[in-house]
DRENFI-331175 format. One record per residue (C-alpha): x, y negated, z; residue in three letters. Coordinates in steps of 0.02 Angstrom, whole numbers, padded with zeros to 5 digits, always signed. Example, Ala and Ser with C-alpha at 12.3 -4.5 7.8 and 13.67 -1.06 7.14 Angstrom:
DRENFI-331175
+00615+00225+00390ala +00684+00053+00357ser 
end
This chain:
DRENFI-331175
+04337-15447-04183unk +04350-15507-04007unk +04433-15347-03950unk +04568-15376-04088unk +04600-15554-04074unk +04605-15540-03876unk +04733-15384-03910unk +04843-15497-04041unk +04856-15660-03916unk +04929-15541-03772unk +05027-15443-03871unk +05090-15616-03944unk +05117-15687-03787unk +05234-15524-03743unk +05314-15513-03910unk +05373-15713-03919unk +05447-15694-03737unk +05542-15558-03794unk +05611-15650-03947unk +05647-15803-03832unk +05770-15689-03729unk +05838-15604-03872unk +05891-15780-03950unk +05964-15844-03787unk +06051-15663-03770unk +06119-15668-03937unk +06173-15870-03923unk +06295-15815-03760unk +06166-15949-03650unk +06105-15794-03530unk +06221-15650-03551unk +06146-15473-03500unk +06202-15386-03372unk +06258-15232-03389unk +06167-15074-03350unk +06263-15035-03191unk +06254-15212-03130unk +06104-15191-03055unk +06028-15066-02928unk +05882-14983-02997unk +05917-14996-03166unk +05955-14820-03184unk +05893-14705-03058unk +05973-14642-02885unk +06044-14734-02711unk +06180-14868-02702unk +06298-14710-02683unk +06230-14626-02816unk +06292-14767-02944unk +06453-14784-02842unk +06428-14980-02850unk +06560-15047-02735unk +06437-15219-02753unk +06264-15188-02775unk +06137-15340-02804unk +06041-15365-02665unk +05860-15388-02638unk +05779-15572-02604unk +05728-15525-02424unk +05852-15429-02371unk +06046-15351-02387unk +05978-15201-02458unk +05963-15140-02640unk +05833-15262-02739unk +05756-15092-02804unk +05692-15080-02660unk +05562-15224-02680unk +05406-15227-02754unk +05247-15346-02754unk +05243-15478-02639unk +05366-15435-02500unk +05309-15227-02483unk +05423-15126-02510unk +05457-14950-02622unk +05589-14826-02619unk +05745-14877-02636unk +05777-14725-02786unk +05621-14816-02887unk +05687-14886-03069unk +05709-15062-03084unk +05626-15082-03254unk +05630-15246-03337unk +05771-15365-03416unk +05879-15441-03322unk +06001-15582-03360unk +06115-15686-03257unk +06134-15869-03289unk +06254-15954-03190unk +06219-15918-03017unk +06040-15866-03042unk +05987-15703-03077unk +05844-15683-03187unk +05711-15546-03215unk +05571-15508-03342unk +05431-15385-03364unk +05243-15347-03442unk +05130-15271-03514unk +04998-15276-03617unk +04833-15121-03643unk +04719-15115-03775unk +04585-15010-03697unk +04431-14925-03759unk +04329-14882-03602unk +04196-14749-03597unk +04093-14723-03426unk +03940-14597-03452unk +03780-14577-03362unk +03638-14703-03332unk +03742-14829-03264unk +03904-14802-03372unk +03956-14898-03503unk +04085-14926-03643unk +04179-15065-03701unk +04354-15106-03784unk +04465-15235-03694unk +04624-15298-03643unk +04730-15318-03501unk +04925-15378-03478unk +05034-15451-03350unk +05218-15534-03385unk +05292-15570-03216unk +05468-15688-03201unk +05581-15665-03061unk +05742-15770-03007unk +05863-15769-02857unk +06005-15867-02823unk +06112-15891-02672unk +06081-16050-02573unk +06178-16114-02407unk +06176-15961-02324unk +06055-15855-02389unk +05958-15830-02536unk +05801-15917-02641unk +05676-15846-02706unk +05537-15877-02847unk +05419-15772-02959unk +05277-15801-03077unk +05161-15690-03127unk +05024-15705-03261unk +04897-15610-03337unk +04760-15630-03488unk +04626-15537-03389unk +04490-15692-03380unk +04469-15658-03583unk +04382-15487-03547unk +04240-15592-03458unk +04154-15610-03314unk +04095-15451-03304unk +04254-15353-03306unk +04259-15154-03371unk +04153-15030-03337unk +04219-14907-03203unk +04113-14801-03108unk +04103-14819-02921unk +04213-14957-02910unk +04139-15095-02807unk +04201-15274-02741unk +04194-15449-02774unk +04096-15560-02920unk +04134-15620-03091unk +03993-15716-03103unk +03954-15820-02946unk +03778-15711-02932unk +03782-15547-02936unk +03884-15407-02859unk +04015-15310-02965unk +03949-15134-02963unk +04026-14991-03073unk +04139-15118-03142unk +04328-15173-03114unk +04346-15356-03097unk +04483-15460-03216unk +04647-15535-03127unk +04650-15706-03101unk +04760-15819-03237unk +04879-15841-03109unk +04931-15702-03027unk +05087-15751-02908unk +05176-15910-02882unk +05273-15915-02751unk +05439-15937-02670unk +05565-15867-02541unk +05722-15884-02428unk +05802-15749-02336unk +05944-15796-02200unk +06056-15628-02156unk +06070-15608-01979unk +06206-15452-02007unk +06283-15333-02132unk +06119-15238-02101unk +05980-15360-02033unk +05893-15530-02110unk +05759-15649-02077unk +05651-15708-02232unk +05504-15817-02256unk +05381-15792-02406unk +05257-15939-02489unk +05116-15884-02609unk +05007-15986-02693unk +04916-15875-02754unk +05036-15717-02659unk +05017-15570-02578unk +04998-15543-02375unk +05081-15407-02290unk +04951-15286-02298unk +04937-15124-02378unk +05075-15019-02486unk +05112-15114-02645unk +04991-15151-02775unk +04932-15032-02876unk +04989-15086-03054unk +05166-15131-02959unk +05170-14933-02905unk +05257-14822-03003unk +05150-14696-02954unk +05000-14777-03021unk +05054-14934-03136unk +05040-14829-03307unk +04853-14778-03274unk +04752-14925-03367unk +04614-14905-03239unk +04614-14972-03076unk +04587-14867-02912unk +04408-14862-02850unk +04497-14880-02642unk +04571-15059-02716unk +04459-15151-02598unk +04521-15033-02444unk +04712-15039-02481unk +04777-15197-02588unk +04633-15329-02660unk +04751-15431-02569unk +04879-15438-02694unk +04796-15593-02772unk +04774-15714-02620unk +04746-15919-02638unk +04878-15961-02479unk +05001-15848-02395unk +05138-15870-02276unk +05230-15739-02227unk +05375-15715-02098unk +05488-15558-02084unk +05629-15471-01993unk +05735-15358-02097unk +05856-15215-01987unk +05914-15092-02090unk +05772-14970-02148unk +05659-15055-02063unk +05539-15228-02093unk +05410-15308-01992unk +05314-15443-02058unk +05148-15568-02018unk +05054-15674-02145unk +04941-15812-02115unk +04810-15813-02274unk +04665-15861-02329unk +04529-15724-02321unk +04384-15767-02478unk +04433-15657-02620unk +04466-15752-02797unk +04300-15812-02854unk +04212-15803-03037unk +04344-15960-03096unk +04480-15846-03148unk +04587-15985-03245unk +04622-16109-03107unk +04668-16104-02907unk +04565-16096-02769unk +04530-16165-02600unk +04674-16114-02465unk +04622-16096-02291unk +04727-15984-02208unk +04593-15914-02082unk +04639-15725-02103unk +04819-15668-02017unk +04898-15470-02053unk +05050-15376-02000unk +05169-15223-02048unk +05272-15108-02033unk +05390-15019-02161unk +05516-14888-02148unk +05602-14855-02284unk +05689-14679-02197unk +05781-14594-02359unk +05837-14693-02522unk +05670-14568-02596unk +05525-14616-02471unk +05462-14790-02421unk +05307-14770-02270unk +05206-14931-02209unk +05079-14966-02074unk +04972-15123-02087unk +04824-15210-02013unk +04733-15353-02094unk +04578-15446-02022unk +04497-15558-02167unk +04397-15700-02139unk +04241-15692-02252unk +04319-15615-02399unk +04157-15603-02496unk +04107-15764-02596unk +03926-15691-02597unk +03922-15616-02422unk +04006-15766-02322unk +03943-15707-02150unk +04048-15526-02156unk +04202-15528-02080unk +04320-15365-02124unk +04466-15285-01991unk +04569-15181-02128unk +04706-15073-02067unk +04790-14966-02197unk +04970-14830-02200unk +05035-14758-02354unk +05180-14648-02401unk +05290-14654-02562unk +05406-14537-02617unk +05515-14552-02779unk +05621-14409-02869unk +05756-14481-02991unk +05804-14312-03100unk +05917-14306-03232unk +05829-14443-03369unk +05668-14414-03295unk +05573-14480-03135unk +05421-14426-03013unk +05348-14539-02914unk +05183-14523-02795unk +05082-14608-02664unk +04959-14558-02522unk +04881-14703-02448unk +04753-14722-02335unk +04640-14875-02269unk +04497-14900-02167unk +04371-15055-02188unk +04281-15113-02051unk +04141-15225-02084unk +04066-15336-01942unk +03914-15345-01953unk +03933-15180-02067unk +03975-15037-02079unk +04163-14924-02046unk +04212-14863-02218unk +04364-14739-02261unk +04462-14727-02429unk +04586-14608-02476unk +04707-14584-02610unk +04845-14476-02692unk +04940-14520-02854unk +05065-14461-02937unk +05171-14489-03107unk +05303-14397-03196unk +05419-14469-03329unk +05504-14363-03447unk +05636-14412-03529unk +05601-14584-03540unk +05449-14541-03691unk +05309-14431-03607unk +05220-14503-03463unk +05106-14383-03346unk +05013-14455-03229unk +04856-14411-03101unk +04745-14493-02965unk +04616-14417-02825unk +04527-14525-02720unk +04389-14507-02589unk +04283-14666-02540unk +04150-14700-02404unk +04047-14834-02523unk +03920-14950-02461unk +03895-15067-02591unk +03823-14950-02721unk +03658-14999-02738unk +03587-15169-02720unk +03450-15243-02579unk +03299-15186-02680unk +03346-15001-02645unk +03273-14902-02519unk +03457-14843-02450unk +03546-15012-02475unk +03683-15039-02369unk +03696-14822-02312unk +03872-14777-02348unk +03878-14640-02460unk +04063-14527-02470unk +04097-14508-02664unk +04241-14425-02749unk +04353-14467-02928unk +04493-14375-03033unk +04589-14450-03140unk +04725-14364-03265unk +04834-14462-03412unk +04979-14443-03532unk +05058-14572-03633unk +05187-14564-03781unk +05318-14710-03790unk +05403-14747-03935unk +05550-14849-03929unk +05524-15024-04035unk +05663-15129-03978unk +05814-15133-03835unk +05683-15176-03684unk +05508-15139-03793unk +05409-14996-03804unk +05232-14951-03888unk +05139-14807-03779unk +04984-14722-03838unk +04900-14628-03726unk +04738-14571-03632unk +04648-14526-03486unk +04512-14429-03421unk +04400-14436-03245unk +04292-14337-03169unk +04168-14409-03031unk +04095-14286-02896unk +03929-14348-02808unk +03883-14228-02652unk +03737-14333-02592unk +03556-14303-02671unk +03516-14507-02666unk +03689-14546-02792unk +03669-14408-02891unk +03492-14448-02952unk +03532-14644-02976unk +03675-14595-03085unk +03638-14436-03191unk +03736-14311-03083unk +03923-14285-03082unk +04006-14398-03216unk +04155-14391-03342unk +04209-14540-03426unk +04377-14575-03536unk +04497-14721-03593unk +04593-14720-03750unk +04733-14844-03738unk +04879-14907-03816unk +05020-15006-03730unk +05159-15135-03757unk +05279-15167-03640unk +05430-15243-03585unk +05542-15125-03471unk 
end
């Protein structure tokens, strides 16, 4: 019962936006824009579309496919999913999603459990003086899984309770996702300046996050190297300042370290005591490379006295074919923990849409884990490299202009080369997630 009722307020939630936009739509208030209006909204470059005026991004004279979370950027060939409206001079976006997950992790420290998690984000742009504002919202129903999250093996980070440790388990989102705001001053035809305000918001570190990836975002699990590429993505206080020239973007945030704690319906404490900077190159419309480095004031609610350096660089390439799209990511980062340990994570993803109704997708990652077992074990604290696969499909069926329902699945395999893991957790594992999706694209 508390599966289904969490599943029907989401999906409620999703459904009633919708409807809202279809009765503005429909009453002339916020006509729709075409679907060559906007860049991204069907695949390929600017000269692919043969738009003599495309829209541009936020941050930038550039394509606004180009954009995703926070200010990181993508490919500039990625699809622009979502529905966009103009309404007088602002431009307006909309997107979510909402799972209905069964989760089932085996072994002596697996679990199962049935839950939901969603995400509608709001985007709008207008131009101001000069240059262009900024603002986006973004929301998710997470808390109502609880404190303790959803089982998934090996992942590690964070607490939901204020007490204890998340081990084997995913945390939930915060309520409040993103709220922040923007203004980008062009410099050139091909250069900008931009400054970006998040409370909560995402820093400049690491690729984009991972359910904002379109290699990643239809998996319903999250990525056990979260913590080593992009648990930044919900941050209470960020300032960011940027140069745009052409492909490239270089960018510095001032932010506030502490991860979210276990009060996931309200805002926390900014401090701004953690700074980061990247790189991106964006060098063909299909490929989008960053280099970043992060150092995070005591980001661990119940380990105040670690500090973490965090540098990560990723790669994304995206293949617009035809009515069908491949997308993938390699990403690496590397967490040093003072006093602590140096810990590695790795990752490859990769999804392939056909035809806009059958959804592949995959995931390998290797960790170096530390946090695996807790102070009463003999080895607590010895980092331990551990290994997951990951493979998917989903089925979309068409519901309404910009709603789909996708029912799908996935499978994972974890591999466990040293002696001491293996015996704590049964040997290699498999576990599985049966899922079905609503969204808004």
């Amino acid at each position: 019962m508390r599966f289904t009722s969490i599943l029907a307020l989401a999906t409620g939630a999703v459904l009633c936006a919708s409807a809202v936009l279809a009765q503005e739509h429909q009453h002339g208030d916020m006509p729709e824009m075409q679907h060559g209006d906007m860049p991204g909204m069907q695949h390929g470059s600017d000269d692919d579309m043969g738009m003599a005026h495309p829209m541009l991004g936020v941050f930038g004279p550039y394509v606004m496919s180009r954009e995703a979370s926070g200010t990181s950027w993508q490919p500039d060939s990625t699809p622009n999913e979502g529905i966009h409206l103009m309404a007088d001079d602002w431009m307006l976006m909309f997107h979510g999603y909402v799972n209905g997950v069964y989760d089932r992790q085996t072994g002596p420290r697996g679990d199962d459990k049935a839950f939901s998690s969603s995400m509608a984000m709001a985007m709008a742009q207008r131009p101001l003086g000069s240059g262009t504002l900024g603002l986006r919202a973004m929301l998710s129903l997470d808390p109502l899984m609880g404190r303790n999250g959803y089982p998934l093996l090996l992942a590690t980070g964070e607490t939901a309770d204020g007490q204890t440790h998340l081990v084997d388990r995913q945390h939930p989102h915060d309520f409040f996702m993103e709220l922040a705001t923007s203004y980008s001053l062009p410099l050139s035809d091909n250069s900008s300046v931009f400054g970006y305000f998040g409370y909560p918001g995402e820093p400049a570190l690491g690729p984009p996050a991972f359910m904002h990836r379109f290699s990643g975002m239809d998996s319903p699990e999250a990525p056990i190297t979260h913590h080593w590429l992009d648990s930044t993505h919900i941050t209470f206080g960020v300032a960011t300042l940027g140069y745009v020239y052409d492909k490239w973007k270089i960018e510095g945030s001032s932010f506030t370290g502490r991860e979210p704690n276990q009060f996931r319906w309200d805002f926390d404490e900014a401090k701004f005591d953690s700074g980061s900077g990247r790189l991106t190159f964006n060098a063909t419309p299909n490929w989008s490379m960053q280099a970043s480095y992060g150092w995070l004031h005591s980001p661990e609610q119940l380990d105040p006295d670690r500090n973490e350096h965090r540098i990560t660089t990723s790669a994304t390439y995206n293949k617009p074919f035809a009515d069908n799209n491949w997308a993938s990511t390699f990403a690496w980062g590397r967490r040093i923990d003072q006093p602590g340990n140096t810990l590695d994570g790795f990752l490859l993803e990769s999804a392939v849409t056909l035809a806009e109704r059958h959804t592949f997708f995959g995931r390998i990652e290797r960790v170096d884990e530390d946090e695996l077992f807790d102070q009463s074990a003999p080895f607590a604290g010895k980092p331990f490299s551990v290994n997951k696969g990951s493979v998917g499909y989903i089925y979309d069926i068409p519901l309404a202009e910009h709603l789909k329902l996708g029912l799908g699945g996935l499978g994972s395999v974890i591999v466990l080369p040293d002696h001491d893991v293996r015996s704590s957790y049964g040997g290699d594992r498999f576990s599985y997630m049966a899922f079905m999706r609503l969204k808004i694209f």
